[in-house]
N, C-alpha and C positions, 0 to 999 in steps of 0.2 A: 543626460539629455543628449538625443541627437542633432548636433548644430554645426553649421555651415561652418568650417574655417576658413574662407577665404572673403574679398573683398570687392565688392560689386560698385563699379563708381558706374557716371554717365556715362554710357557704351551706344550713340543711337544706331549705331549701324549695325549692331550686334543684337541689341536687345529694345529697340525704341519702341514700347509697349509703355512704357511711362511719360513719354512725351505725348505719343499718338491722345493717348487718357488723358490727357487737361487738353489735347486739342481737341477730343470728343466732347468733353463738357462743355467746351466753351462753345461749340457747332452747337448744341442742345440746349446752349444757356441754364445749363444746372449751377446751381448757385443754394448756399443757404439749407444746403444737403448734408446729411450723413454719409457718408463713406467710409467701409471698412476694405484696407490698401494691404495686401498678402505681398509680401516683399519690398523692403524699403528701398533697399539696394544704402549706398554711402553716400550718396549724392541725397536723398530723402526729396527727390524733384517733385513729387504729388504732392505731400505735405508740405513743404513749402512755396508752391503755386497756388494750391489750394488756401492757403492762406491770406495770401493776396485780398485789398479791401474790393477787389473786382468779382470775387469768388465767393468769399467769405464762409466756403466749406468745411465741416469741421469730419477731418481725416483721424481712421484709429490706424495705424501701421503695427503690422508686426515684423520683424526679423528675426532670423537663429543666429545670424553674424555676430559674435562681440565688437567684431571693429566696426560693424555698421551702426550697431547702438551706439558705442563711444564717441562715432560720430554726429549722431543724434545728440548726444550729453553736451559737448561741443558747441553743437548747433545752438540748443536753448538754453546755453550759457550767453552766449554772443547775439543772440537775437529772439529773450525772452517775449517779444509780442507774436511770435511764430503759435509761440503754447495755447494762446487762444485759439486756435482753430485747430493745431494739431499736436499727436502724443504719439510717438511709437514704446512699443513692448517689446520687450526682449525678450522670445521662449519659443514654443514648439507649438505651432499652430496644430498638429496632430494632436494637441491637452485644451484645447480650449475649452472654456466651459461655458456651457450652455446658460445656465444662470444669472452669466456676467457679461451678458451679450446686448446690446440694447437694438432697438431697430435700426436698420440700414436703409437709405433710399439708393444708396451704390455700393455692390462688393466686387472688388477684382480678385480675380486667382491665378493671377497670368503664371505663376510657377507650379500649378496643380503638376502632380506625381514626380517634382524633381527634387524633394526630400524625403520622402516617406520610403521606409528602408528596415531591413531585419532591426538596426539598435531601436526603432520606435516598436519593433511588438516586446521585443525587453520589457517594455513599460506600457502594455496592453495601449497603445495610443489607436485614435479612429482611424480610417481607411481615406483616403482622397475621395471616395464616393462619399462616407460618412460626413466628412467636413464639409464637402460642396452642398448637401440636402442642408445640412444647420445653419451654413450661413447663407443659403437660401430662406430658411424658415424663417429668419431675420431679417429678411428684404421685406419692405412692405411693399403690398399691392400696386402692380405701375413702377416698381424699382426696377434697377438694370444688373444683371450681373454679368460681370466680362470676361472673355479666357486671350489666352495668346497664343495661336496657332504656330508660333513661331518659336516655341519655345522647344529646346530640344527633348523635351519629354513629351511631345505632342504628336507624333506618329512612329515612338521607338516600339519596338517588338514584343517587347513584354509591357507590363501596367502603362500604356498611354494614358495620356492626360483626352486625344480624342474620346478612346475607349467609356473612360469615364464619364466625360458629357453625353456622349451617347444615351446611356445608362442612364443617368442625372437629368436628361431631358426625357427619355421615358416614365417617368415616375413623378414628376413635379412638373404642378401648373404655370408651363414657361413658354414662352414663343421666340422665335430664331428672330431677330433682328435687320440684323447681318452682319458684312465686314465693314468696319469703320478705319482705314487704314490696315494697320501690322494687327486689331486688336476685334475677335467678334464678339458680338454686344448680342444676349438675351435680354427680354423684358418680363417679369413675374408678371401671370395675371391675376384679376380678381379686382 
């Protein structure tokens, strides 16, 4: 499996794409929502804000980090009322399975095309355009899905993550939003 070795804590000056999202919810008062969260980071600050009796959101995270999951393991040792609301996975969001996916009223993707790499065709794994259409397919109707312009795969040279929205907003019934701070916000219609 292709997975991140390194260790993503609270960075907001570098990466505040997970603060800005609980401060977009809380602007929107979403609450009571499904949310599917593409990078936990070590810190796991969506899942456990989103958890909060204010919120009461229940977050699915995934990460490829070992050490971010260990931190997760960690986490809902020391503060198993978290687990109500939220669970992260440890794996290769490029394998997810469509199956095992339930509806989202929120997906963020703020790290679209900054893991997907020659070792995921090894393992025939989807495309970032492939992943963004599925877990779009799984927003219901009036859901939000988010990206992070700020991410450095989001105007590099080769596979951008813009590139791919692009694309991904030609083909699926979605409207621009806009920027909600560091993070831009589509709405699925229907």
């Amino acid at each position: 499996m292709h997975f991140w070795d390194a260790y993503w804590g609270l960075r907001e000056k570098e990466c505040p794409c997970d603060v800005h999202f609980v401060e977009w919810l809380d602007e929107t008062g979403i609450v009571d929502s499904t949310i599917y969260h593409f990078g936990t980071g070590g810190h796991h600050h969506v899942g456990i804000e989103c958890a909060s009796p204010k919120r009461r959101n229940a977050v699915l995270g995934i990460t490829a980090a070992p050490q971010e999951y260990d931190d997760f393991v960690k986490l809902a040792i020391a503060h198993p009322e978290v687990l109500r609301h939220y669970n992260c996975v440890f794996g290769d969001i490029y394998l997810i399975n469509d199956r095992l996916l339930p509806a989202f009223d929120v997906v963020t993707l703020f790290h679209l095309c900054e893991f997907r790499g020659e070792k995921n065709d090894a393992y025939d794994a989807l495309t970032d355009l492939e992943v963004t259409q599925l877990l779009t397919d799984h927003t219901r109707p009036g859901g939000h899905i988010l990206f992070f312009p700020g991410s450095y795969a989001w105007d590099r040279a080769d596979h951008s993550a813009k590139d791919v929205v692009a694309e991904w907003e030609a083909t699926r019934d979605v409207e621009r939003v806009g920027m909600f701070k560091s993070v831009l916000v589509y709405r699925k219609r229907g």
